[in-house]
C-alpha positions in Angstrom: -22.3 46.0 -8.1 -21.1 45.2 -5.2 -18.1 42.9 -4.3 -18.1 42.7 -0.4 -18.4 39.4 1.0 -22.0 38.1 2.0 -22.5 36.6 4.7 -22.0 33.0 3.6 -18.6 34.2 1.9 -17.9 35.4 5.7 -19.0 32.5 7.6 -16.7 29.9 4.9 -13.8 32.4 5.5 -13.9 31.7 9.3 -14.2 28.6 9.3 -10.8 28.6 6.8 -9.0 30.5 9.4 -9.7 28.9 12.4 -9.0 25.7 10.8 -5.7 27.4 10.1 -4.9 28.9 12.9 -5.8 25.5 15.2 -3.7 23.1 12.6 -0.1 23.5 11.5 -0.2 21.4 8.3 0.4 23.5 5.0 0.6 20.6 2.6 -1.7 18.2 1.7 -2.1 17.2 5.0 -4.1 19.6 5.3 -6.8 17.7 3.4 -8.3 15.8 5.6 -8.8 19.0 8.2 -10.9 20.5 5.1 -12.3 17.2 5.2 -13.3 16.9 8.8 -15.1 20.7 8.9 -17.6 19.9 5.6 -16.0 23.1 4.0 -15.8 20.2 0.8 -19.6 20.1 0.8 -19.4 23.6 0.5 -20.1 23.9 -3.2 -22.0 20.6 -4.1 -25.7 20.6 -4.5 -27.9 20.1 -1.5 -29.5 17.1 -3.0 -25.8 15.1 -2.2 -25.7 16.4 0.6 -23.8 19.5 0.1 -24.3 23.2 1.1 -25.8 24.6 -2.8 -23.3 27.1 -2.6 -21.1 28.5 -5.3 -18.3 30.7 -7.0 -18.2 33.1 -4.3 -18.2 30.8 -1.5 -15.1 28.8 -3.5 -13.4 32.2 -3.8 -13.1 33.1 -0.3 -12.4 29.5 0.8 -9.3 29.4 -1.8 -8.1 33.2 -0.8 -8.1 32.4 2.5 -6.3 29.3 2.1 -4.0 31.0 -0.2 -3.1 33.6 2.3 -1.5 31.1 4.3 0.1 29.5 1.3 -1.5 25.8 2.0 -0.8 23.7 -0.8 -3.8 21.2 -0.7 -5.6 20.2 -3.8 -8.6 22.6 -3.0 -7.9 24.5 -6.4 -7.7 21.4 -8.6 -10.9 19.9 -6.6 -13.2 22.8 -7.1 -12.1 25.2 -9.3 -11.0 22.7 -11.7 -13.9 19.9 -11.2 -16.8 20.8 -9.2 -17.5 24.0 -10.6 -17.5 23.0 -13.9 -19.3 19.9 -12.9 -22.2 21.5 -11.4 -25.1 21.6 -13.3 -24.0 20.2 -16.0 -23.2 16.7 -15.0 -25.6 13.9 -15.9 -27.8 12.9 -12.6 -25.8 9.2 -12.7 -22.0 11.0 -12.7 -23.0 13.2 -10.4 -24.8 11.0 -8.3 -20.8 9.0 -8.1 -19.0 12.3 -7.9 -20.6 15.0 -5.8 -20.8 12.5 -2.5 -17.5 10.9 -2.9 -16.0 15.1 -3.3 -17.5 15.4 0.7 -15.7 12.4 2.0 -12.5 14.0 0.6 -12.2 12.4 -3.3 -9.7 14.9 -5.1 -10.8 16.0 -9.0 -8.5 17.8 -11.2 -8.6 18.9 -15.1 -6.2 18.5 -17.7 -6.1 22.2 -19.0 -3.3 22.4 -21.3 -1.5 20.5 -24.1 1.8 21.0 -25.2 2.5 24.2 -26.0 -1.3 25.0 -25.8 -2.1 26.7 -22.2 -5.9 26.4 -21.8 -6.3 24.7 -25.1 -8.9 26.4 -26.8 -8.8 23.7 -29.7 -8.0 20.7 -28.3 -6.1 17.5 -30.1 -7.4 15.3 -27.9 -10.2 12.9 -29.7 -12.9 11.8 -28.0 -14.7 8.8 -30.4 -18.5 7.8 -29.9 -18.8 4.0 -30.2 -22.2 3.1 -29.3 -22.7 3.5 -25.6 -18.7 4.6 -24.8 -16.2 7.4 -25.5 -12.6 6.5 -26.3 -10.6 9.3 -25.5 -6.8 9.8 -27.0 -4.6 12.6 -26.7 -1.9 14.3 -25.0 -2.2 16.2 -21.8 0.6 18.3 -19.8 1.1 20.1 -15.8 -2.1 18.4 -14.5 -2.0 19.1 -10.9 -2.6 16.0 -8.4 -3.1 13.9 -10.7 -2.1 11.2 -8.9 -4.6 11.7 -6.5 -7.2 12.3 -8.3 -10.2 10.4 -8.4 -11.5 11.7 -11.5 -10.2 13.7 -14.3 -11.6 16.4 -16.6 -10.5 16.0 -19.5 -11.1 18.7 -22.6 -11.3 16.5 -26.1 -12.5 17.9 -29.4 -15.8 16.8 -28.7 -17.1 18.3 -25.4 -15.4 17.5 -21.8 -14.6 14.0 -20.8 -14.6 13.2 -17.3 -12.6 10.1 -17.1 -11.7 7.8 -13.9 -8.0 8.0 -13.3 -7.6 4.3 -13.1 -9.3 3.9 -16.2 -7.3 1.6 -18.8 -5.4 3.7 -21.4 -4.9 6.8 -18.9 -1.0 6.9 -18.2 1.1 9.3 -16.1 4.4 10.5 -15.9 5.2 12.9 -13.4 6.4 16.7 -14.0 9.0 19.2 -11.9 7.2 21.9 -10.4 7.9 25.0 -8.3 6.2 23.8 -5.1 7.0 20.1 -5.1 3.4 18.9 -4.9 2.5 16.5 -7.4 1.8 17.5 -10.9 2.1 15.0 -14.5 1.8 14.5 -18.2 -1.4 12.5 -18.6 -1.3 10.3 -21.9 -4.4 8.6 -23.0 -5.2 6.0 -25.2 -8.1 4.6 -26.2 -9.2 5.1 -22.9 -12.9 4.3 -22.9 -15.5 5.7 -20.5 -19.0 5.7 -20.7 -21.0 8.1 -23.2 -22.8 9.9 -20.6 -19.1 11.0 -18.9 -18.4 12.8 -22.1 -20.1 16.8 -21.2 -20.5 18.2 -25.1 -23.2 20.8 -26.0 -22.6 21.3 -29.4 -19.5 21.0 -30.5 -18.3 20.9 -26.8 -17.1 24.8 -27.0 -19.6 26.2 -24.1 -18.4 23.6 -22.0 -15.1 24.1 -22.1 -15.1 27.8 -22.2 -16.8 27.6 -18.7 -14.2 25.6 -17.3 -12.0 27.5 -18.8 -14.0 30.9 -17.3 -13.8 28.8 -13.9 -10.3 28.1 -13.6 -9.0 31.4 -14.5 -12.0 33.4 -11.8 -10.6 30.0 -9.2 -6.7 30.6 -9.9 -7.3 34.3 -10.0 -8.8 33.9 -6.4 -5.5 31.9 -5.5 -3.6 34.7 -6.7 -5.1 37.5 -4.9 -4.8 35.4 -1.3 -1.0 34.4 -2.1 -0.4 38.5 -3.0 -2.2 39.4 0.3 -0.3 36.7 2.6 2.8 37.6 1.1 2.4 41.3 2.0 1.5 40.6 5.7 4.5 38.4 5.7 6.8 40.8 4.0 5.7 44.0 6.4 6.4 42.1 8.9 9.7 41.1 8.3 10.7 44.9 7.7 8.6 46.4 10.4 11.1 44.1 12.9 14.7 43.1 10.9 16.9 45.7 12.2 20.3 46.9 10.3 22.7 49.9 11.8 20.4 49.8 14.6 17.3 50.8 12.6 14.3 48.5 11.4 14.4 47.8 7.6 11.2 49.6 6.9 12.6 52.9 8.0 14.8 53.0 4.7 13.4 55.1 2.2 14.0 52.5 -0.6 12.7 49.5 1.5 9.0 52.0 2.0 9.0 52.2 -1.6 9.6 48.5 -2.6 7.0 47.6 0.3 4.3 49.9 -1.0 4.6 48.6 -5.2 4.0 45.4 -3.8 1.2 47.1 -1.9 -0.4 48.5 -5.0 0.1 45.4 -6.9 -1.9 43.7 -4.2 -5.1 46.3 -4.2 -5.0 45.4 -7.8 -4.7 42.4 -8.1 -7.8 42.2 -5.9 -9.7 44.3 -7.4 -9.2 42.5 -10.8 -9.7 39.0 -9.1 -13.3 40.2 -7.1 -14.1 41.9 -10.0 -13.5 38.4 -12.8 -15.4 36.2 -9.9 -18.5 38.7 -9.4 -18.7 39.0 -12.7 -19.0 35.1 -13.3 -21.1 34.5 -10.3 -23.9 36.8 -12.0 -26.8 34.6 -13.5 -27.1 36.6 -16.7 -27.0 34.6 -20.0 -26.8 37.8 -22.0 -24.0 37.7 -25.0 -22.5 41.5 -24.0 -22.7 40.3 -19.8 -20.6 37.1 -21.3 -18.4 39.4 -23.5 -17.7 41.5 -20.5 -17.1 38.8 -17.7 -14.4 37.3 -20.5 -12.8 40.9 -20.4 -12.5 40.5 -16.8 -11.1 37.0 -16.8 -8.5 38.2 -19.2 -7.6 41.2 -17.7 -6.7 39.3 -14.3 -5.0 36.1 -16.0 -2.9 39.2 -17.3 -2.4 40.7 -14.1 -1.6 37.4 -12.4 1.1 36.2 -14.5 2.8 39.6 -14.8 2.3 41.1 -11.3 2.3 38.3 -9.0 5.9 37.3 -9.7 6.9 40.1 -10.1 5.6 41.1 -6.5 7.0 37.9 -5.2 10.8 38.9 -6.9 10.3 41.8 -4.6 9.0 40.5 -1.5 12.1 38.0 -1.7 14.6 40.5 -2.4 13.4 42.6 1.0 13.7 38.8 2.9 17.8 39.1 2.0 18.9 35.5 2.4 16.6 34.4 4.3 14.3 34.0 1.4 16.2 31.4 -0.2 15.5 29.0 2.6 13.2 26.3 1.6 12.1 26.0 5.2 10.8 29.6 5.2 7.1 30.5 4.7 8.1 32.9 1.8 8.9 29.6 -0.1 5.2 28.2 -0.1 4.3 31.8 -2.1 6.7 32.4 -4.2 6.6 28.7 -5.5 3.5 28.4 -6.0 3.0 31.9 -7.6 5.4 30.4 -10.6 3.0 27.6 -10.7 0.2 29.2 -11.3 2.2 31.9 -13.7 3.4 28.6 -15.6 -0.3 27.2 -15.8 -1.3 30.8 -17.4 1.2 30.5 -20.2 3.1 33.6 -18.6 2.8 37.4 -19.3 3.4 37.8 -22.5 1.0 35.0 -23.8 -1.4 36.5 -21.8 -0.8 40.0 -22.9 -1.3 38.4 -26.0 -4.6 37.5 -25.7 -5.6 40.3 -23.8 -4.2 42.1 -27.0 -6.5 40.1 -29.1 -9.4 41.1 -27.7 -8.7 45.1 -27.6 -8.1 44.8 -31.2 -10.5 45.8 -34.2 -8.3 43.7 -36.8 
């Protein structure tokens, strides 16, 4: 067991942070840089073109953008759609998807219904009719939507992945934290072909690895946001003076500073930890049982310690912090995103609970 970066995990970090550090764009304009270095081709098979690497390589590429807060649909496109897709999509989708994903196509999945966080039962119907799927249901806080080229789409029947300008597939857009784009997705009757529909079974291993891949990608998210807010934080108090002395000379400031500090080395750890885990090739049921206590265990962590860390890290700002213009803005924001997404703490700690429990 060992969760140090490799050297390909390395090499995609670099190339993150000197994209970073040679572009100023923290939005989705920063797409098309991630674009114009091949880190897309990072995780897509070899045969389209693509690097054949995986979960690990994803991790460090969304930590590192999440230590700089970039808000670019890189979680959506790969932690919510390529991940999930490789390997499991049909040689024809992937043969449309995987190559239009290098030349910058953005994917997304529709994770949650309403009131249903990561929908383990989904409403949504997905009918066979001979050669085509009709898809119906109700889907809520899809990120980039919009944008998206294709949608994944969990239905009661295995995973659809639907083209957005499929007829049927309607959006209405939704508030959230950070301002970047983010909709209710209603569909109905929206057909697409059979083989777009991803169902083993009853659908339930399908969905339960994108499920397994979105919390390891978001957790990943998490852990970069936690570290770039520290840096950003230590800063601040290393040089803001008051009565002549910097803020981080005050007892209570040192003490503030360093729970966010230990919030951060765990977070981490649980984050490294979920991802290793999922990146092992080990079909076993007790390896699968342990990698979901992992995944738990951080969606936990995330949606109770990250905003919590972010409350303090804002409170040691002062006023500043309120401005939207500030850099703490971009973490703090999209820390309640992803919190939101999660179904917050106590849901969490719910399930967490669930699976602790002998009854």
């Amino acid at each position: 067991m060992d969760f140090n970066r490799d050297e390909s995990q390395d090499a995609v970090a670099e190339v993150v942070v000197s994209l970073l550090e040679r572009n100023t764009e923290r939005d989705v304009e920063f797409w098309p840089r991630l674009v114009d270095s091949g880190l897309l081709a990072v995780a897509l098979p070899e045969r389209y073109g693509g690097d054949g690497m995986g979960l690990p390589e994803v991790s460090a590429m969304l930590t590192e953008l999440a230590t700089d807060a970039v808000q670019a649909p890189a979680l959506a496109t790969f932690g919510f759609g390529v991940l999930p897709l490789v390997g499991r999509a049909p040689e024809a989708l992937a043969e449309k998807v995987f190559p239009a994903v290098s030349e910058g196509a953005v994917l997304t999945a529709a994770l949650h219904e309403p009131g249903a966080p990561f929908a383990a039962r989904p409403k949504t119907t997905a009918v066979t009719d001979g050669d085509v799927v009709r898809i119906s249901g109700n889907k809520v806080a899809v990120p980039y939507a919009d944008r998206a080229r294709w949608l994944l789409i969990p239905t009661d029947s295995g995973v659809a992945v639907v083209d957005a300008g499929t007829p049927g597939v309607t959006l209405r857009e939704s508030p959230a934290s950070t301002g970047a784009p983010e909709f209710s997705v209603r569909l109905e009757q929206a057909e697409i072909p059979a083989a777009q529909l991803l169902a083993e079974g009853a659908g339930s291993a399908v969905l339960d690895d994108l499920h397994r891949l979105a919390l390891a990608s978001i957790g990943s998210v998490a852990d970069g946001l936690l570290k770039g807010v520290l840096t950003l934080t230590a800063e601040h108090v290393r040089t803001r003076h008051q009565f002549g002395r910097p803020l981080a000379e005050f007892q209570a400031v040192a003490q503030q500073i360093a729970d966010v500090y230990v919030m951060s080395r765990t977070l981490h750890a649980a984050a490294v930890s979920a991802n290793w885990a999922l990146a092992q090739e080990d079909p076993s049921p007790e390896h699968r049982e342990r990698t979901d206590d992992d995944l738990d265990v951080l969606a936990y962590c995330v949606a109770s310690d990250l905003p919590a860390a972010m409350q303090k890290c804002h409170h040691l700002h002062g006023g500043i912090g309120v401005d939207m213009t500030h850099p703490l803005h971009r973490y703090y924001s999209q820390a309640k995103d992803i919190a939101r997404w999660l179904g917050g703490a106590s849901f969490r700690l719910d399930r967490l609970g669930a699976r602790c429990s002998s009854t």
